[in-house]
C-alpha positions as a printed Julia matrix, in Angstrom:
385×3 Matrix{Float64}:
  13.13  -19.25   29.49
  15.8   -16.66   30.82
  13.91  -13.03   31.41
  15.45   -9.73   32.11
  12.9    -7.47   34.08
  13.37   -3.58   33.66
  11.13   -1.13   35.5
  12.55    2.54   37.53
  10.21    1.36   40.39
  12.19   -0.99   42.71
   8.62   -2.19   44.42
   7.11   -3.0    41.11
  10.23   -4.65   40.0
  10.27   -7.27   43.05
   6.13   -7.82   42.43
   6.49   -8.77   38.95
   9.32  -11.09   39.36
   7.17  -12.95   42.28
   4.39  -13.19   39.98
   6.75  -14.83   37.44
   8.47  -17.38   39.65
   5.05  -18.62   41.15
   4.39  -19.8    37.62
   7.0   -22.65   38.41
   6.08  -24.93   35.84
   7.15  -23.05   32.97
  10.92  -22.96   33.72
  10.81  -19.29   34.08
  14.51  -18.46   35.06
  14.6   -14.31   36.0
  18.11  -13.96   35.54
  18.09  -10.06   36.02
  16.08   -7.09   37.26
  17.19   -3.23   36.93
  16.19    0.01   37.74
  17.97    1.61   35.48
  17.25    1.55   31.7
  21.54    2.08   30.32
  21.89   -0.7    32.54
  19.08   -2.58   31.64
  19.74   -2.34   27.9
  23.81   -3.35   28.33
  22.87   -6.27   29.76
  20.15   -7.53   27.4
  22.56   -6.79   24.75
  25.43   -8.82   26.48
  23.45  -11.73   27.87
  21.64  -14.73   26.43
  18.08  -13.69   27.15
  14.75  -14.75   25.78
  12.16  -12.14   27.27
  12.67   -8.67   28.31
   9.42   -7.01   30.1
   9.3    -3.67   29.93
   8.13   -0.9    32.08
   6.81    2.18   29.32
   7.34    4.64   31.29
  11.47    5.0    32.29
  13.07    8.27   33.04
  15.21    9.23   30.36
  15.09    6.77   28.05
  11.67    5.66   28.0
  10.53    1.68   27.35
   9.51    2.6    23.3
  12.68    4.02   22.44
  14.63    0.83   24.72
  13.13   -1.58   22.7
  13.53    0.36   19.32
  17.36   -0.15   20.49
  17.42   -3.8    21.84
  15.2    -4.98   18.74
  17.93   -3.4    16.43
  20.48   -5.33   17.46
  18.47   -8.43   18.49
  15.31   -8.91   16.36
  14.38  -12.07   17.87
  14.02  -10.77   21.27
  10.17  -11.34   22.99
   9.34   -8.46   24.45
   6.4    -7.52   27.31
   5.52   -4.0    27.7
   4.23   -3.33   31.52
   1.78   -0.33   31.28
  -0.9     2.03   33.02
  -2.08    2.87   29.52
  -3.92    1.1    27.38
  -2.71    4.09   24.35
   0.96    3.04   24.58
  -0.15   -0.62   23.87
  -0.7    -0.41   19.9
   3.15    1.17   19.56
   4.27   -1.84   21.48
   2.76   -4.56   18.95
   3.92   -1.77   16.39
   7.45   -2.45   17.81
   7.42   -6.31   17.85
   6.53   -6.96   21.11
   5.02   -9.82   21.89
   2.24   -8.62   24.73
   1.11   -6.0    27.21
   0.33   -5.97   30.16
  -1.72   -3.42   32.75
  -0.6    -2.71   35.58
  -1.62   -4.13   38.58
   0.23   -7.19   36.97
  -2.34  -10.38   37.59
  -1.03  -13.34   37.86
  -3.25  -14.96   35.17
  -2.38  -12.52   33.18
   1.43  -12.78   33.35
   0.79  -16.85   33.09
  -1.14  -16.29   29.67
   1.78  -14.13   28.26
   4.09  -16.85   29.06
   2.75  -19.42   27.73
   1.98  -17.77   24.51
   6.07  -16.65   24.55
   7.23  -20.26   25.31
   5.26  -21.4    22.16
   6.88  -18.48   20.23
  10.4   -19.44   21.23
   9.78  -23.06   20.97
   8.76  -22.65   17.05
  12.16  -20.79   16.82
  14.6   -23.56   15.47
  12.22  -23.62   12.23
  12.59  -20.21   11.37
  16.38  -20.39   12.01
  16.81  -23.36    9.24
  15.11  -21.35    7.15
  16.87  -17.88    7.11
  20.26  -20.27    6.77
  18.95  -21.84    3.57
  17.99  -18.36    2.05
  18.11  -14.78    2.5
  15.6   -12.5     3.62
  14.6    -9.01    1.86
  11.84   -6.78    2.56
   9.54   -4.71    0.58
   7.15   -3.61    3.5
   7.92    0.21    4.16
  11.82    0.12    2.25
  13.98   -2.21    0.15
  16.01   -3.98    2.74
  18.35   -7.45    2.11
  19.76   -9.56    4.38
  23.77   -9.45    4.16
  25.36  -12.8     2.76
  27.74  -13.69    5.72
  25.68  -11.87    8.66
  22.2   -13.82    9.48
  19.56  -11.53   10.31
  21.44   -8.78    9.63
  19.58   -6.02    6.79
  21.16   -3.54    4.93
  20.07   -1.12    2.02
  21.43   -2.07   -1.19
  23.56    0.74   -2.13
  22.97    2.47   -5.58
  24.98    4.61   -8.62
  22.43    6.18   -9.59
  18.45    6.27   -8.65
  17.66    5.46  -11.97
  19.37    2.08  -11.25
  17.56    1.53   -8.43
  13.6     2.63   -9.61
  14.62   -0.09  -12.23
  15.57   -2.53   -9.81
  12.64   -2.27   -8.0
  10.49   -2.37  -10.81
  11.9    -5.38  -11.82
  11.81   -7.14   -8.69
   8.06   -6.47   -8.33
   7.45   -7.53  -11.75
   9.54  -10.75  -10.83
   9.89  -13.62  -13.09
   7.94  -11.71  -16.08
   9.56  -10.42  -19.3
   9.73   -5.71  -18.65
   9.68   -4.87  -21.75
  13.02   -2.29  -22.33
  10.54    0.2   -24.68
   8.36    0.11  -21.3
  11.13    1.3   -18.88
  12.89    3.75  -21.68
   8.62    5.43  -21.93
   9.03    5.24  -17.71
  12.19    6.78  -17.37
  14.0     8.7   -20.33
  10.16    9.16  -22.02
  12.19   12.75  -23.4
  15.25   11.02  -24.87
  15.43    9.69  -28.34
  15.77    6.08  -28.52
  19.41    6.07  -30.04
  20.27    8.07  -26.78
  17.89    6.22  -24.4
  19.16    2.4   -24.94
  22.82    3.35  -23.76
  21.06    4.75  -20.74
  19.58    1.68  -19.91
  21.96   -0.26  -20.83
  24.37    1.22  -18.24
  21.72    1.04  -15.54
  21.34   -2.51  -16.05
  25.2    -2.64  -15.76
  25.06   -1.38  -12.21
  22.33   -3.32  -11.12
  24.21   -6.68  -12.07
  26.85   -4.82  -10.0
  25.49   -4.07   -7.38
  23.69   -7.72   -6.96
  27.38   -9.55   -7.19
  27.88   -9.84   -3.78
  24.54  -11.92   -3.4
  26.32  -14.47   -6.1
  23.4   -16.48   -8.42
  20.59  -15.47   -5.79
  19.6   -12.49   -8.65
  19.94  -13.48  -12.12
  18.3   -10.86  -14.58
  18.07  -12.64  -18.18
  18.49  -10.0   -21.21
  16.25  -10.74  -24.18
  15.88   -9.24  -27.66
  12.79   -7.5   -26.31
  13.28   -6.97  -22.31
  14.71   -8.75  -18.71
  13.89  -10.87  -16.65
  14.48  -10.71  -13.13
  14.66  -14.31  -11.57
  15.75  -14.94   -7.8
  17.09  -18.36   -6.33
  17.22  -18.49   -2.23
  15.43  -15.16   -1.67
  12.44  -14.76    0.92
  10.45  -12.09    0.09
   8.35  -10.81    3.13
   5.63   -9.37    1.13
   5.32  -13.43   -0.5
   5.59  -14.49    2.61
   2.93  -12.42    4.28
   0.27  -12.83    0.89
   0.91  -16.46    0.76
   0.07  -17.47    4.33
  -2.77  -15.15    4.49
  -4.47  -16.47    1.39
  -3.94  -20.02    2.21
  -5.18  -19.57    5.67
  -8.18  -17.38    5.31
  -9.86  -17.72    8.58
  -8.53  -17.24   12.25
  -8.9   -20.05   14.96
  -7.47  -21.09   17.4
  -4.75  -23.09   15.77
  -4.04  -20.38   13.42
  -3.91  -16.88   15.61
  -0.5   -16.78   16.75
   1.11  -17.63   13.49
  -1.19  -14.77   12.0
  -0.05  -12.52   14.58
   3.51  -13.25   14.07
   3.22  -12.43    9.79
   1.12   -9.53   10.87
   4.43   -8.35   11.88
   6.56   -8.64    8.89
   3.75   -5.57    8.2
   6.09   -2.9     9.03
   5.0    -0.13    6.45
   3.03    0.29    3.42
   4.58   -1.89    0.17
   7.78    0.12   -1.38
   6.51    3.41    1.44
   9.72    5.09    1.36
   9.37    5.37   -2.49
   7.52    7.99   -4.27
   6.58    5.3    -7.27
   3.36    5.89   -9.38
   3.86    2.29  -10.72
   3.58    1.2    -6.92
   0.6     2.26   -6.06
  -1.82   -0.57   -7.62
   0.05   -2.77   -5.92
   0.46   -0.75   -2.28
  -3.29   -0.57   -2.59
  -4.2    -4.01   -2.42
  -2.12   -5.15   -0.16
  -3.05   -2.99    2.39
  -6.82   -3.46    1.75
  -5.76   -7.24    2.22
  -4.07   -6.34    5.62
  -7.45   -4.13    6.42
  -9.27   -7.62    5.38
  -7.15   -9.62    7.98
  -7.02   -7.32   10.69
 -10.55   -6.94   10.86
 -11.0   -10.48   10.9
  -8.66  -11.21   13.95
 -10.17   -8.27   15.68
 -13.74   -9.63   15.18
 -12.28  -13.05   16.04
 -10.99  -11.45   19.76
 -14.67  -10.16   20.18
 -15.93  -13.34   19.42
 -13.98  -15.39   21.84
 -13.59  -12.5    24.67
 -10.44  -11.42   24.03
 -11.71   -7.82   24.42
  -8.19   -6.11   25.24
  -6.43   -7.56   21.93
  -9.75   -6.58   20.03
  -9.46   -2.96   20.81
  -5.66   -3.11   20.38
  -6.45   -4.36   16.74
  -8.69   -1.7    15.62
  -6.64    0.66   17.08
  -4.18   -0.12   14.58
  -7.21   -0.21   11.93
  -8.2     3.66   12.6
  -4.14    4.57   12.19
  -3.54    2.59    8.96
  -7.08    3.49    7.5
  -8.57    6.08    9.54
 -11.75    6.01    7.53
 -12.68    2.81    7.92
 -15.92    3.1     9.96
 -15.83   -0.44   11.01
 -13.01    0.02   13.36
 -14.93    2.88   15.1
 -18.49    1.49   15.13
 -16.79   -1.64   16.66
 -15.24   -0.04   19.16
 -18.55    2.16   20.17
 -20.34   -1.48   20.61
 -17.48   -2.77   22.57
 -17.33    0.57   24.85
 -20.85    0.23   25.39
 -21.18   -3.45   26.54
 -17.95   -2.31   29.0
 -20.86    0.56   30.43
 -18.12    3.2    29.16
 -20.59    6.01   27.94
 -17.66    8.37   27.64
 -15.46    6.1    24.8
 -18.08    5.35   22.87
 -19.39    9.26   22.37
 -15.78    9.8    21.7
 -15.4     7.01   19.04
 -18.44    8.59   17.08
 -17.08   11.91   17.12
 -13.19   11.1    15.74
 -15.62    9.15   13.0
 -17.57   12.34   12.55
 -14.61   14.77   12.5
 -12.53   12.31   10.46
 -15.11   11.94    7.64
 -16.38   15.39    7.78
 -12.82   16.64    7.49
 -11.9    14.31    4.7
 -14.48   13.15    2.72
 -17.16   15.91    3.31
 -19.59   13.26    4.88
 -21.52   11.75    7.92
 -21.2     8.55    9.19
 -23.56    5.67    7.35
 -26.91    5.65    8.78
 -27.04    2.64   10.13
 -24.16    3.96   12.67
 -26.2     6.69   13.35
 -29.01    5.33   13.99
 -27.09    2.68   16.29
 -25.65    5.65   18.3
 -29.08    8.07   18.63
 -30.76    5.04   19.81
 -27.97    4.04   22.38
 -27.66    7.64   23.34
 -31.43    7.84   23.86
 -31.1     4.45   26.13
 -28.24    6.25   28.31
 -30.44    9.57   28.62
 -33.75    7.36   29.48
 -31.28    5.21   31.97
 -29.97    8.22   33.92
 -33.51    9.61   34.33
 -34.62    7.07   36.43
């Protein structure tokens, strides 16, 4: 595995790369180090490199916005964010990267990371079959396809007119089932009389099958007497992607946590975000209650086997996608609390307080107050003595 180390301090630099080649059974082969972030990110950029770890905290450019740039032009990249913070850790799983780690680096922590990356990189030859059989378009956060001649490389499709487009996208979530042309005329020229409305839609369609030429018999939309049908040969949709492996492998073990981690990923944004769609929002609902479903689930499966950092990390990213879940918080007070941290766990119930107060109008269930007066009693009774 070829790794690229990148941190402003020179004596931190030279620690971590001991503590990588003392793990000399993994064929660890540090094939740079820099101080300097330009530097740093030229090189990546230029070399063959597997891992990149990550200092957060750069001058100038900082770690986020370095790998924001080296992910852009090389998605595949594993990288290891090296941090004081445990904050900056949820934007770095946000960003693709692979792990975190605190500093002082620990050498079992540095040989965990590893191994997890080497079974990452070994799974890689798969994936790369795959994206050469088909292309790859997203529907997390934006429209996005992959370009026909440049692998890995996503594009927005390009548009005449955004009536073209809502229609598109319509059609593509409604895949494979006959849309009704009455039902997009009501959707989108509801004033126009139909004698007036069918040669708009009929020149929308137009430039759709326009616009999908390039992609050659991968989109074939089928004209009927009553409606289309949007049909798609070669295409791998991340949102099917995501759905299918999540309800075919509804619990989290062992065997099964990395791959969920890595389709956790393809989660980069709400379904069709970017679009301000009434018709989407059924459908953005539920799948982000079944991403609330599965992230709760892996976090309760860290807790469960003592993976306490990558628990907290995990409902982290619950209170920012739905910051009134109380789960999330009440986990996080119990977790505080076993860890003796009096201080996060009086601040978890209060951003559950303020949040539902200044939302909803409410309190917190009783049951988590009642959890929380009785620990706080407990704490009060302890310091007493």
């Amino acid at each position: 595995m070829k790794v690229i180390l990148v941190d402003d301090e020179p004596l931190a630099l030279k620690y971590l790369e001991r503590q990588l080649l003392k793990l000399d059974t993994m064929s660890i082969d540090v094939i740079g180090t820099y101080t300097n972030p330009f530097v740093g990110r030229d090189e990546i950029l230029a070399r063959d490199v597997d891992i990149v770890f990550l200092d957060i905290s750069l001058p100038e450019l900082n770690g986020i916005e370095l790998a924001e740039q080296l992910l852009e032009q090389k998605p595949h990249l594993c990288i290891v964010f090296v941090t004081g913070y445990h904050e900056y850790a949820v934007t770095a799983f946000e960003l693709n990267a692979v792990d975190y780690i605190v500093k002082p680096v620990q050498i079992d922590r540095v040989a965990k990371t590893m191994e997890r990356l080497r079974s990452r990189i070994a799974s890689r030859p798969e994936e790369v079959m795959e994206s050469n059989r088909s292309i790859r378009m997203t529907m997390f956060r934006q429209v996005m396809i992959e370009q026909p001649n440049e692998q890995g490389q996503f594009a927005l499709l390009h548009w005449r007119t955004t009536r073209a487009q809502e229609i598109f996208i319509y059609l593509l979530q409604h895949r494979g089932q006959l849309v009704r042309k009455s039902a997009l005329i009501d959707m989108l020229w509801p004033e126009f009389d139909m004698d007036k409305a069918y040669p708009q839609l009929y020149t929308a369609i137009y430039h759709i099958r326009k616009t999908l030429e390039p992609y050659d018999t991968r989109f074939q939309i089928t004209n009927t007497t009553e409606g289309y049908v949007l049909n798609m040969e070669d295409v791998l949709l991340d949102i099917e992607e995501w759905e299918n492996w999540f309800m075919s492998n509804t619990s989290v073990s062992a065997e099964s946590i990395e791959r969920h981690i890595e389709m956790m990923k393809l989660y980069t944004g709400d379904y069709l975000q970017e679009y301000d769609y009434w018709w989407a929002e059924g459908e953005r609902q539920r799948l982000k209650e079944l991403w609330l479903s599965v992230s709760l689930s892996m976090a309760e499966w860290y807790v469960d086997q003592e993976r306490i950092d990558e628990a907290i990390l995990c409902y982290f990213s619950i209170q920012r996608q739905h910051p009134l879940e109380e789960k999330a918080y009440f986990s996080l007070m119990k977790i505080y609390a076993l860890q003796d941290n009096p201080a996060q766990v009086h601040r978890q119930f209060s951003l559950l307080c303020q949040v539902l107060e200044d939302e909803m109008g409410e309190e917190p269930s009783p049951y988590i107050v009642k959890w929380y007066d009785e620990w706080n009693n407990g704490i009060q009774v302890s310091n007493m003595k």
